[in-house]
C-alpha positions as CSV (number, residue, x, y, z in Angstrom):
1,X,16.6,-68.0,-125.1
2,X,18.2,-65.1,-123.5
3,X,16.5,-62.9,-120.5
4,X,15.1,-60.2,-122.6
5,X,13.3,-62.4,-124.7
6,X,12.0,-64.8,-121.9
7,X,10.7,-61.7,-120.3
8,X,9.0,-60.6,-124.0
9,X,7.8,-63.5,-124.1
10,X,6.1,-63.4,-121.1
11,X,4.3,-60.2,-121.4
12,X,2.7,-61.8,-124.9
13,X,1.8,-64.6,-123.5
14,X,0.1,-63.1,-120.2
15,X,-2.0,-60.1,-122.5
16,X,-2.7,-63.6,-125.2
17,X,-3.9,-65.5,-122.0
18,X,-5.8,-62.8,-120.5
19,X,-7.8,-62.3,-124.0
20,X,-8.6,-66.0,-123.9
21,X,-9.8,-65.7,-120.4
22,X,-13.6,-64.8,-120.0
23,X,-14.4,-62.0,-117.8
24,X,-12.8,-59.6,-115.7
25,X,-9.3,-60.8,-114.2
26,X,-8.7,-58.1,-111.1
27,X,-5.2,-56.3,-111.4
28,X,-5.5,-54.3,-114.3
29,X,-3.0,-54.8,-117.0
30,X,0.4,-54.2,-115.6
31,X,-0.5,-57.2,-113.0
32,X,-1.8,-59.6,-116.2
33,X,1.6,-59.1,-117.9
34,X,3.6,-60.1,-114.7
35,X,1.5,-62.9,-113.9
36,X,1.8,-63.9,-117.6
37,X,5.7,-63.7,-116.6
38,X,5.3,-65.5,-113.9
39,X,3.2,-68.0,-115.9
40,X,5.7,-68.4,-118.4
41,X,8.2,-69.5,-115.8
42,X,5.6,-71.6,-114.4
43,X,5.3,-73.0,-117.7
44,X,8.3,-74.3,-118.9
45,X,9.2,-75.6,-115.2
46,X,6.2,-77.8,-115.3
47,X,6.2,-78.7,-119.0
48,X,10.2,-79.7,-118.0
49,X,9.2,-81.8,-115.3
50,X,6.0,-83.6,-116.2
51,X,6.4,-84.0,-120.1
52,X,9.8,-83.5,-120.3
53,X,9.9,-79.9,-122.9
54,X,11.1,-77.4,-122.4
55,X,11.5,-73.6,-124.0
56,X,13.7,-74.2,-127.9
57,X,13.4,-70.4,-128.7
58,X,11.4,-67.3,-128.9
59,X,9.8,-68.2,-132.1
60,X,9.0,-71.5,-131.6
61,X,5.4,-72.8,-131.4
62,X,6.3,-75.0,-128.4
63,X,7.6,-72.4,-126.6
64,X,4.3,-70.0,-127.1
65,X,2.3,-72.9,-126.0
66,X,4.0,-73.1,-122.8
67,X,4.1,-70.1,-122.0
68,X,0.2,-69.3,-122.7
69,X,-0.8,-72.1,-120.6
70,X,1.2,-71.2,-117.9
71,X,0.0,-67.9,-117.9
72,X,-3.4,-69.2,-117.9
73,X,-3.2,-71.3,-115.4
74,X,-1.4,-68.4,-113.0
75,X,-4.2,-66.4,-114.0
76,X,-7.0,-68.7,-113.0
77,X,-5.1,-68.9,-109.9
78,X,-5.2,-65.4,-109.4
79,X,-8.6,-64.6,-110.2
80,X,-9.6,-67.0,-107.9
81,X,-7.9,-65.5,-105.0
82,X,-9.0,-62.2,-105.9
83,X,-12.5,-63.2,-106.0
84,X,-12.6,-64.8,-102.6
85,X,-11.5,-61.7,-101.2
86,X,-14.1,-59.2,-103.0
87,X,-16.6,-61.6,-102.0
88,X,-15.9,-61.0,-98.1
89,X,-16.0,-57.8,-97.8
């Protein structure tokens, strides 16, 4: 998969994984679709390691999968640092 369309894929995945997410994820929108990059990257490095797949192309399933969860779990992540600081103040 080329650059472009790792990062394109990305920014679906992180606005897909931010829908799925209940509630409010602090950032705003420019900040879900980087995470959701970030995610993606996340993603297919962990997928690679542990189960041993990895990204075949920007239309395949395998490859959205990935990259959803990994922006889900980078967003989980994120909200819960967010929230612990909101809650000190």
């Amino acid at each position: 998969m080329s650059f472009l369309g790792f990062i394109l894929l990305g920014l679906i995945a992180g606005a897909i994984a931010k829908l799925i997410l209940p509630g409010r994820q602090g950032g705003g929108w420019l900040a879900t679709l980087v995470l959701g990059v970030i995610g993606a990257l996340i993603g297919g490095w962990i997928g690679g390691a542990v189960f041993g797949v990895g990204y075949n192309g920007f239309f395949s399933i395998q490859s959205w999968i990935i990259a959803i969860v990994g922006a889900i779990v980078v967003l989980l992540i994120w909200g819960f640092i967010t929230g612990r600081k909101g809650s000190r103040a």
